[in-house]
VEXVEX-867132 format. One line per 4 residues: number of its first residue (from 1); for each residue x, y, z of C-alpha. Coordinates in steps of 0.05 Angstrom, whole numbers. Layout:
NUM = X,Y,Z ~ ...
***
This chain:
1 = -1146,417,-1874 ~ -1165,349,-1882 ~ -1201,323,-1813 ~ -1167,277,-1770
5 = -1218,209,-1758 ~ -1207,150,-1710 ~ -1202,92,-1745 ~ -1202,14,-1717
9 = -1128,18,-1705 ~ -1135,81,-1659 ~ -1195,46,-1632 ~ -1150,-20,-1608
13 = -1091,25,-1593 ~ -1122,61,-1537 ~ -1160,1,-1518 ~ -1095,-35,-1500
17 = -1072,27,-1465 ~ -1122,25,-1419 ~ -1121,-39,-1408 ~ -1050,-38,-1395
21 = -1061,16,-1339 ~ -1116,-19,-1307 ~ -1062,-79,-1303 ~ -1013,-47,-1276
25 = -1059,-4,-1224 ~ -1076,-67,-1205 ~ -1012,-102,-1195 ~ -995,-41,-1149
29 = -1054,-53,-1102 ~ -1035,-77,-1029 ~ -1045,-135,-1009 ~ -1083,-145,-945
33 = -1009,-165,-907 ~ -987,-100,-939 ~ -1039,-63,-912 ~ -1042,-83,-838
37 = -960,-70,-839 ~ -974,4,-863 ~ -1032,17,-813 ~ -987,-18,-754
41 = -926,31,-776 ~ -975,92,-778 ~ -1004,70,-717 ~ -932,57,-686
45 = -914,126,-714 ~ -967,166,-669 ~ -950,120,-608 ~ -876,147,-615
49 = -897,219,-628 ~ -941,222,-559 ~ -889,185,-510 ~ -846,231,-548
53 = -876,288,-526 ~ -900,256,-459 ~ -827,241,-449 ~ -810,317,-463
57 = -853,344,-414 ~ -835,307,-360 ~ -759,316,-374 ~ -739,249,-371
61 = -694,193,-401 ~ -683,198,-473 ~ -669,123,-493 ~ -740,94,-497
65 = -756,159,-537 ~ -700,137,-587 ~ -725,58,-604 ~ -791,80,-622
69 = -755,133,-665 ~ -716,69,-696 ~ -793,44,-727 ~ -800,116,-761
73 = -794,136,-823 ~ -733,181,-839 ~ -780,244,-829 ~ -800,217,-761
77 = -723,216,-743 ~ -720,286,-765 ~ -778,312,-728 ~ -742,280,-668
81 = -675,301,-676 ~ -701,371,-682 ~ -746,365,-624 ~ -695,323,-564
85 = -629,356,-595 ~ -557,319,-615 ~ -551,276,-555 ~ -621,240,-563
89 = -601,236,-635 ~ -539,200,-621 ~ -579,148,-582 ~ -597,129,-658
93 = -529,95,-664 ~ -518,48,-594 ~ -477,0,-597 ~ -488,-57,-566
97 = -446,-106,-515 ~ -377,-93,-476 ~ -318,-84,-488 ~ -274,-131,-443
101 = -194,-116,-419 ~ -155,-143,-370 ~ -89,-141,-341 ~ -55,-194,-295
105 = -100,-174,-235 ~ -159,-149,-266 ~ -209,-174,-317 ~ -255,-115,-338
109 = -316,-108,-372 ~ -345,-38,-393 ~ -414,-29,-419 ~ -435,10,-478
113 = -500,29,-447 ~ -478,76,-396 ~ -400,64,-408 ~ -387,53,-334
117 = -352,-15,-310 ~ -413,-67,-317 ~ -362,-131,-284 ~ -296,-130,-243
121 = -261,-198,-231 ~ -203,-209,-188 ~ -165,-264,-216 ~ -124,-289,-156
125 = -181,-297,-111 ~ -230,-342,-101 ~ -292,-335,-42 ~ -310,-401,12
129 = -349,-437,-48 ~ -289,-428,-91 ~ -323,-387,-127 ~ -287,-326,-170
133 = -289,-254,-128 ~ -331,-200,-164 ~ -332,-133,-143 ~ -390,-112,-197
137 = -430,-167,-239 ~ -498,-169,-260 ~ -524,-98,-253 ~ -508,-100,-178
141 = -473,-35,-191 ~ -481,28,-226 ~ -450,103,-253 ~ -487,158,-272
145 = -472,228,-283 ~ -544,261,-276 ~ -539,336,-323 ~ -589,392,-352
149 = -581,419,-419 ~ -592,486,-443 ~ -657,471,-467 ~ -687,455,-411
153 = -673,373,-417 ~ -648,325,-355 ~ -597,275,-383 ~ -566,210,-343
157 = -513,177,-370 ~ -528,110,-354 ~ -583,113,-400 ~ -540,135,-461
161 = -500,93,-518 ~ -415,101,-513 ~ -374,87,-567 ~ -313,37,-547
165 = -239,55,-575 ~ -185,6,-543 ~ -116,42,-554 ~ -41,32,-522
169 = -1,77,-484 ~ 57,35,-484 ~ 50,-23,-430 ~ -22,8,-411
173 = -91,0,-438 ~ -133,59,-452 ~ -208,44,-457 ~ -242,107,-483
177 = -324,106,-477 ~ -349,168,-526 ~ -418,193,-514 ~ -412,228,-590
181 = -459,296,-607 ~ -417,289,-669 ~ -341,279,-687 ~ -319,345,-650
185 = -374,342,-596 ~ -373,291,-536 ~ -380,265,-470 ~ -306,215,-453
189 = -298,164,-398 ~ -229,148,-406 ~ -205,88,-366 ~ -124,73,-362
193 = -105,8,-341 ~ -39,-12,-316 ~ 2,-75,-317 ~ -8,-118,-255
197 = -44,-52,-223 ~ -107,-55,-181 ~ -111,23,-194 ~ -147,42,-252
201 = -139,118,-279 ~ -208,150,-290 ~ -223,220,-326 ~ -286,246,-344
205 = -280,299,-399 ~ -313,332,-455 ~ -303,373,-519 ~ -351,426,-544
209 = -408,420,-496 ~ -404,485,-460 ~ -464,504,-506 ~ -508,445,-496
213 = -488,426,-417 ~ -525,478,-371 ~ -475,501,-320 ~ -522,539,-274
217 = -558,485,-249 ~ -525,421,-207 ~ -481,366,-235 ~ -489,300,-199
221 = -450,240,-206 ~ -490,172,-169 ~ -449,113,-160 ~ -475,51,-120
225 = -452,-13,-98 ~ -488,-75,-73 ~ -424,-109,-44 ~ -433,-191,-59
229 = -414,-236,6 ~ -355,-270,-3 ~ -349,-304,69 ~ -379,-368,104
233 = -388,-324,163 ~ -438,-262,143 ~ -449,-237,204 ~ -371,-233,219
237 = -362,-212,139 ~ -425,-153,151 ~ -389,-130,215 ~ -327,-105,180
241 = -359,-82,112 ~ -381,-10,116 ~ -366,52,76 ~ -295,87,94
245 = -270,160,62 ~ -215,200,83 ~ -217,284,93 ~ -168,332,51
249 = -130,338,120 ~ -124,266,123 ~ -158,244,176 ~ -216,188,163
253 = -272,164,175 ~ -322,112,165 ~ -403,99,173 ~ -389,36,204
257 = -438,-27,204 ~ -504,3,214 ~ -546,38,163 ~ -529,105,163
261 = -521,172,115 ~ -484,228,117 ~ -463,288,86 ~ -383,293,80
265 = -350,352,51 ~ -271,367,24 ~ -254,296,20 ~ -203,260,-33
269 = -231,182,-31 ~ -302,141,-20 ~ -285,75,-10 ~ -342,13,-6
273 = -300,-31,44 ~ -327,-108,45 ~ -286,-134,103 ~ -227,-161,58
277 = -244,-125,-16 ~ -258,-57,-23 ~ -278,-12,-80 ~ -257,58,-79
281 = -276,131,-120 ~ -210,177,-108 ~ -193,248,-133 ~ -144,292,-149
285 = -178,349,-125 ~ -220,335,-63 ~ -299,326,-67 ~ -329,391,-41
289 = -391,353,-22 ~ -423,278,-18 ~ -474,242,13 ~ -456,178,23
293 = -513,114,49 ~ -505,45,75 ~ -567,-2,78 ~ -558,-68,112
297 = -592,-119,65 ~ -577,-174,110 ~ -650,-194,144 ~ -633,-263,164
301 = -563,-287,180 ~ -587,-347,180 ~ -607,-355,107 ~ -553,-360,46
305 = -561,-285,30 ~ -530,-262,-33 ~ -504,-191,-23 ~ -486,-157,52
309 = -497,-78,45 ~ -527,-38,-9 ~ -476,27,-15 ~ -490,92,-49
313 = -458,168,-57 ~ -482,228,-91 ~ -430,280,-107 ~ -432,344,-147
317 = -383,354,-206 ~ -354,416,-219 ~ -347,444,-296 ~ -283,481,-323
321 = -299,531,-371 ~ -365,502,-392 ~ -330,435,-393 ~ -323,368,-355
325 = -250,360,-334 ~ -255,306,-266 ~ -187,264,-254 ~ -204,206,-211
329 = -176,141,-197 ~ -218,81,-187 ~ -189,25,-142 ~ -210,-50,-141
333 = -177,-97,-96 ~ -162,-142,-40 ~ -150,-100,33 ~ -81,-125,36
337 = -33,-81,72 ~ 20,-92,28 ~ -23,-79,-26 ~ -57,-18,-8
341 = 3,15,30 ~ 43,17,-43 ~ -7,67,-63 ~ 15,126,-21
345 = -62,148,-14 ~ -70,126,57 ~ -113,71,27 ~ -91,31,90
349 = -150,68,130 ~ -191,14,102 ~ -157,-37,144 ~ -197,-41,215
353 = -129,-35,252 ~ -156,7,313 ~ -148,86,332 ~ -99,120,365
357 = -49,62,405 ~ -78,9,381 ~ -72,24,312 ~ -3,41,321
361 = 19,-18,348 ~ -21,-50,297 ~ 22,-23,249 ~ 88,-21,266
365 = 93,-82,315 ~ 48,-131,300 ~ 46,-129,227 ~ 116,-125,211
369 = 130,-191,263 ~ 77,-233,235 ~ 96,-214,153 ~ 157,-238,182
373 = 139,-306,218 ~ 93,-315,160 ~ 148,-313,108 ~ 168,-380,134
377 = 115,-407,182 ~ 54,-436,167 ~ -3,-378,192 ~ -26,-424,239
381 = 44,-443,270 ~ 54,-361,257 ~ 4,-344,300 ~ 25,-388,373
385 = 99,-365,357 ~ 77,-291,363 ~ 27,-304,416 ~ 90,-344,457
389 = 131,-273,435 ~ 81,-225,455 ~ 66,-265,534 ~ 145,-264,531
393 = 146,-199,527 ~ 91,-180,576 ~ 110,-218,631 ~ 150,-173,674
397 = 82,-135,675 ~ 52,-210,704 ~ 97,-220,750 ~ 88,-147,773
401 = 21,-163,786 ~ 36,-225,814 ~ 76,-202,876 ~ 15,-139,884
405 = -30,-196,897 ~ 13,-233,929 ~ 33,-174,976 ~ -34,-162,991
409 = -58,-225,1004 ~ -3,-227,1065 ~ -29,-165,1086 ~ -99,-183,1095
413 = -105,-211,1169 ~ -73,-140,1190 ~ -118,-109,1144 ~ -176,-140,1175
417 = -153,-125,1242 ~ -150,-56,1226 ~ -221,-58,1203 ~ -250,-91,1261
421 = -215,-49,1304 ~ -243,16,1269 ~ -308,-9,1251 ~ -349,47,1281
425 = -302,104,1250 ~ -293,95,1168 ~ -245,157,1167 ~ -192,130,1214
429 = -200,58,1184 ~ -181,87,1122 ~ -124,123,1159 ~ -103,66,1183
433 = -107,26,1123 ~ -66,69,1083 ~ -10,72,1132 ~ 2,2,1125
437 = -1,10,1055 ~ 48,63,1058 ~ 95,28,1114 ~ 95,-42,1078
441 = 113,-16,998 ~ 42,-40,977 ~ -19,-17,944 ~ -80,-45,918
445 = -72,-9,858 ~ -14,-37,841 ~ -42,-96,822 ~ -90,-59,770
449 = -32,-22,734 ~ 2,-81,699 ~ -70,-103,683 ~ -82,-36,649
453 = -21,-42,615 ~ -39,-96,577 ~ -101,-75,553 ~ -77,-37,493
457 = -45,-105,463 ~ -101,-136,485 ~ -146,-94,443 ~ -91,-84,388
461 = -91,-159,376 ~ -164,-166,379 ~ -165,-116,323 ~ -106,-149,288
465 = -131,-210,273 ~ -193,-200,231 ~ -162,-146,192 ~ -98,-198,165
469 = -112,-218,102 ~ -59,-266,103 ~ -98,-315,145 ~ -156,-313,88
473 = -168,-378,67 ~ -106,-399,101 ~ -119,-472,134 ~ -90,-499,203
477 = -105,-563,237 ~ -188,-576,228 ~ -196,-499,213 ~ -198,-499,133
481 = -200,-412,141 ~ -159,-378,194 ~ -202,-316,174 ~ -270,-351,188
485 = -303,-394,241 ~ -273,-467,247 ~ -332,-522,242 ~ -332,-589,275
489 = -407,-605,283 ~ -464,-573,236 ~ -526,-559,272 ~ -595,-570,242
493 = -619,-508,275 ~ -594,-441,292 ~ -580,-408,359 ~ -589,-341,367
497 = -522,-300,379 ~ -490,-368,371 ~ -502,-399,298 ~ -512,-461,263
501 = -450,-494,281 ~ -407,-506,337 ~ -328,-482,328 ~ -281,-529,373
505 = -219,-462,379 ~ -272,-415,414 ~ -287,-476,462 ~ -217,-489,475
509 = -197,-408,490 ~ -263,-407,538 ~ -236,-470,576 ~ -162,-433,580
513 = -198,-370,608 ~ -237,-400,657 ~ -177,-436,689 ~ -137,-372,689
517 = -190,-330,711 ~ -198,-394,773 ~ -124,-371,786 ~ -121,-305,787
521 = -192,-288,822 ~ -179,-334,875 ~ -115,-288,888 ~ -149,-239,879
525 = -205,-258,928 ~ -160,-275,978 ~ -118,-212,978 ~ -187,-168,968
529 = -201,-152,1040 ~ -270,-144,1053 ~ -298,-80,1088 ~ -370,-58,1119
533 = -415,-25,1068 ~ -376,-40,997 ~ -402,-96,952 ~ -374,-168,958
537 = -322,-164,912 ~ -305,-239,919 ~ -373,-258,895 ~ -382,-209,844
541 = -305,-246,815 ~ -330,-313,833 ~ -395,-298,776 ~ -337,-270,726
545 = -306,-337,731 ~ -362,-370,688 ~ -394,-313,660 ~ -333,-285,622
549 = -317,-352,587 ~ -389,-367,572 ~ -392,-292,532 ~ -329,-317,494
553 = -360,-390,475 ~ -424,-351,456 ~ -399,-293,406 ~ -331,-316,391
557 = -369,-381,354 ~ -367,-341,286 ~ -307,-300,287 ~ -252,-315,257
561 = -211,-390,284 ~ -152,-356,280 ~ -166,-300,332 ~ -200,-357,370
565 = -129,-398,372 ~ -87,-329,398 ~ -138,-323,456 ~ -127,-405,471
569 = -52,-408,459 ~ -37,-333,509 ~ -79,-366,552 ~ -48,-425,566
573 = 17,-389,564 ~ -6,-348,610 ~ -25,-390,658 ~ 42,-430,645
577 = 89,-360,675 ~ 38,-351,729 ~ 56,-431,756 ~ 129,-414,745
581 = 117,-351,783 ~ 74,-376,839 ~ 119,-440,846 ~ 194,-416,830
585 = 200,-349,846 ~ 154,-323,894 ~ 161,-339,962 ~ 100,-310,1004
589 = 145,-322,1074 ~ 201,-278,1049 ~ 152,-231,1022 ~ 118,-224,1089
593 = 187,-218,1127 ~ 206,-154,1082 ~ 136,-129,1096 ~ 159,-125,1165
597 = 221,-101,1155 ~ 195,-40,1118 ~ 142,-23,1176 ~ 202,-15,1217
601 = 236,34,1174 ~ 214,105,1177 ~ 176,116,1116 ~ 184,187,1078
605 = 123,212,1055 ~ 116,244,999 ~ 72,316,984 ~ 18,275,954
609 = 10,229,1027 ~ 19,286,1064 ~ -36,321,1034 ~ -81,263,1037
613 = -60,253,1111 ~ -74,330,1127 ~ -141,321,1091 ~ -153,251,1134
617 = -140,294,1201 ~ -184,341,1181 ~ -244,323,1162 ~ -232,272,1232
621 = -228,329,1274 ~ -292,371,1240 ~ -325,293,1255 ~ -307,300,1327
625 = -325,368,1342 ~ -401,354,1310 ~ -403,293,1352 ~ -393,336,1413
629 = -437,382,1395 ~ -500,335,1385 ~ -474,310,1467
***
């Protein structure tokens, strides 16, 4: 065999192959950029890998966990989708934004972080800077449904990615938000919204979870509201804006304008009520349990505060079969009663109308008249018709009172006589007294009834008028908002319990009441006989002559003008009848003459007086007998 030697060719030849490796080793070096990227990613790498774990241990929020898994390497993502599970792996695919409907009432914007409502506009309204109403914008609200998982995990929606699908169901819009596990596995939010519909359908469902979603432990869904002012008035606007909800037996309730939290069970809607807007949770299948919070974030009504109460309710959420199956309705709209009535959900309980009564007069009386009036009246003009109809129809129970006072007042010189006579013996003065009562046809009580009988419209209307939502933003004369405080001079300072401002229909109804109440309490001072030992009633009425329209210059300053102009207009009507009254048809001569006529008759007593007189005689006689005894 002949032996094999290297010759200069073989020599070169491996020469240039070396050389060649060499070069090319050395074009594949790093450069120096190259290498600080790939010990910043390695770096990066074990960052990720201990919050990962931190985050694990401590059970929380997946989310943060899944953007440093989004600067791993595809074996990082594995590591991770092995250790957090399918729904922390699905966090690898958010997608970012809103997706934005709207219907004639509503424009809608639902986030893909969380897939709740992120922004609720209502179109046709506008708030005192002519400014669009928003229920939600800019994070001032929130949804979460707070879950375990089976191994051992604590999830919260709002911190996880939804897919958007848009669909139609004929006229309606279906907004589907798909927290995906995969194709077959998911959490839904699936919105339905109507044409021209302030009621948006709400389900939460799920597919194929019952082996990832731990049933044994509690199912919470959080949703809170900071409610935005939308008046010039916050104190008035923070008065009426509390958190209503209504029982499966239909009665309500409400937390009313104080902080407060309770614990309601078995009831079918949670509504955030901001004097005229309210937002509202309801269900098919009453709430077993909530607790429901109202914080007062107004500190200084004297600064241009943004929001008026911070609302908040915690709810458990029961699972069928392993699965989420909740039908709820969420409502967004204006507290109109003809808006909220069309519901059939007795979503009118969010209207301040009054209990028992007054809230039925509310209803049925002085709602239907003033939709009417106001169907061809200016509100303002709308408002002194009724008030004209109402003192109309409550003046029989005026002049009632009227002739009391006036039948008293003609009794007082015998009254007085009486009591002189019987100073030193109470019991017969009394006696006495009532006799002459009895004899003449006249009581002092009399006078008291009609009054009483007018409180409940009284009350009724004082309830009425901040809770029609008609007069919002409605204008008469110098008031620019029927619902709100007129303004005719801005103050550089604020009052306390009065404002910055002074309102010219509050001064107007104080100067009505105080001639009325000059009227009445002088009758009433001169038919008030006055007796040893009792309190000077005249004085005490003389003090209520100032002091009562003083209290109604002072807090009736920032409510609403158009309450304000009822309480100046029935006034002055009032007074009006009594003059007739006083001046046309009572005559105090022929009132005294039938006085005396009746003393002459023999009066029948009924059981009642002769019981009371048989009491009377009495306790004289066991008087007597002790006084002769001390002798």
């Amino acid at each position: 065999m002949e032996e094999r030697k290297l010759d200069i060719n073989s020599i070169i030849g491996f020469i240039l192959i070396f050389g060649i490796l060499i070069y090319m080793f050395w074009q594949n070096q790093p450069t120096p950029e190259e290498l600080e990227a790939q010990e910043k990613a390695k770096q990066e790498q074990v960052e990720a890998q201990k919050k990962v774990e931190e985050k694990q241990q401590n059970n929380t929020a997946v989310v943060e966990d899944m953007e440093l898994a989004e600067s791993s390497d595809s074996l990082q993502v594995v590591k991770l989708q092995n250790k957090l599970g399918a729904f922390a792996y699905s966090a690898l695919k958010a997608i970012e934004g809103e997706t934005v409907v709207e219907n004639e009432v509503l424009e809608l914007k639902f986030s893909h972080k969380g897939g709740y409502l992120s922004e609720v506009k209502l179109k046709a309204f506008v708030d005192f800077k002519d400014q669009p109403i928003y229920l939600i914008k800019d994070k001032n609200a929130g949804f979460n449904i707070n879950f375990g998982t089976t191994d051992s995990r604590i999830l919260n929606t709002k911190d996880l990615p939804f897919i958007p699908t848009v669909t139609k169901n004929g006229e309606n819009t279906i907004v589907s938000m798909k927290l995906k596990v995969s194709e077959t596995k998911f959490l839904e939010y699936r919105y339905e919204i109507k044409p021209n519909d302030y009621m948006i359908g709400f389900t939460v469902r799920s597919q194929g979870l019952n082996d990832i979603v731990n049933s044994s432990q509690d199912i919470k869904l959080d949703w809170n509201l900071k409610g935005y002012r939308h008046a010039k008035s916050i104190s008035y606007e923070n008065r009426y804006t509390d958190i209503h909800y209504e029982y499966e037996n239909g009665k309500d309730d409400y937390t009313g304008m104080r902080d407060s939290e309770e614990t309601i069970e078995d009831v079918t809607w949670i509504g955030y009520k901001q004097h005229f807007f309210s937002s509202v949770l309801l269900t098919k299948s009453p709430f077993k349990k909530a607790v429901v919070k109202a914080e007062n974030l107004v500190q200084d009504e004297a600064i241009d505060t943004v929001y008026t109460k911070n609302f908040s309710t915690s709810l458990p959420l029961e699972l069928q079969g392993g699965e989420f199956n909740n039908t709820m309705d969420l409502f967004y709209g204006p507290n109109d009663y003809k808006v909220v009535t069309a519901y059939d959900r007795n979503l009118d309980e969010l209207i301040p109308f009054g209990w028992g009564i007054f809230g039925w007069i509310n209803r049925y009386v002085f709602m239907p008249l003033f939709g009417f009036l106001g169907s061809f009246l200016p509100y303002g003009i709308a408002i002194i018709v009724m008030t004209i109809l109402v003192r109309i129809a409550m003046s029989p129970v005026t002049y009632k009172s009227y002739v009391s006072q006036a039948k008293m007042k003609v009794l007082k010189p015998e009254i007085t006589e009486i009591s002189n006579k019987y100073k030193d013996n109470p019991m017969k003065r009394q006696q006495e007294t009532m006799a002459l009562y009895s004899k003449a046809g006249a009581s002092p009580m009399a006078g008291c009834l009609p009054a009483l009988m007018q409180l409940p419209v009284f009350y009724a209307l004082f309830q009425f008028f901040p809770s029609a939502f008609d007069l919002r933003q409605k204008s008469f004369l110098w008031a620019e908002d029927l619902s709100s405080y007129d303004t005719i001079v801005e103050l550089p300072f604020n009052i306390p319990f009065y404002g910055d401002h002074v309102s010219l229909f509050p001064i107007l109804a104080s100067l009505a009441i105080f001639f009325y109440m000059r009227m009445t309490t002088g009758q009433q001072v001169a038919a008030q006989p006055s007796q040893e030992g009792m309190p000077d009633m005249g004085k005490m009425m003389k003090y209520m002559i100032y002091f009562s329209p003083l209290m109604m210059l002072v807090f009736f300053n920032n409510y609403a003008s158009g309450l304000s102009l009822y309480y100046f207009i029935s006034n002055l009507i009032t007074i009006g009848i009594m003059l007739v009254i006083k001046n046309y048809i009572i005559d105090e001569d022929k009132i005294h003459a039938r006085i005396q006529e009746n003393k002459k008759k023999p009066k029948k007593e009924n059981r009642f007086q002769r019981k009371m007189k048989e009491m009377m005689e009495q306790a004289e006689q066991q008087k007597q007998a002790q006084q002769r005894k001390k002798k």
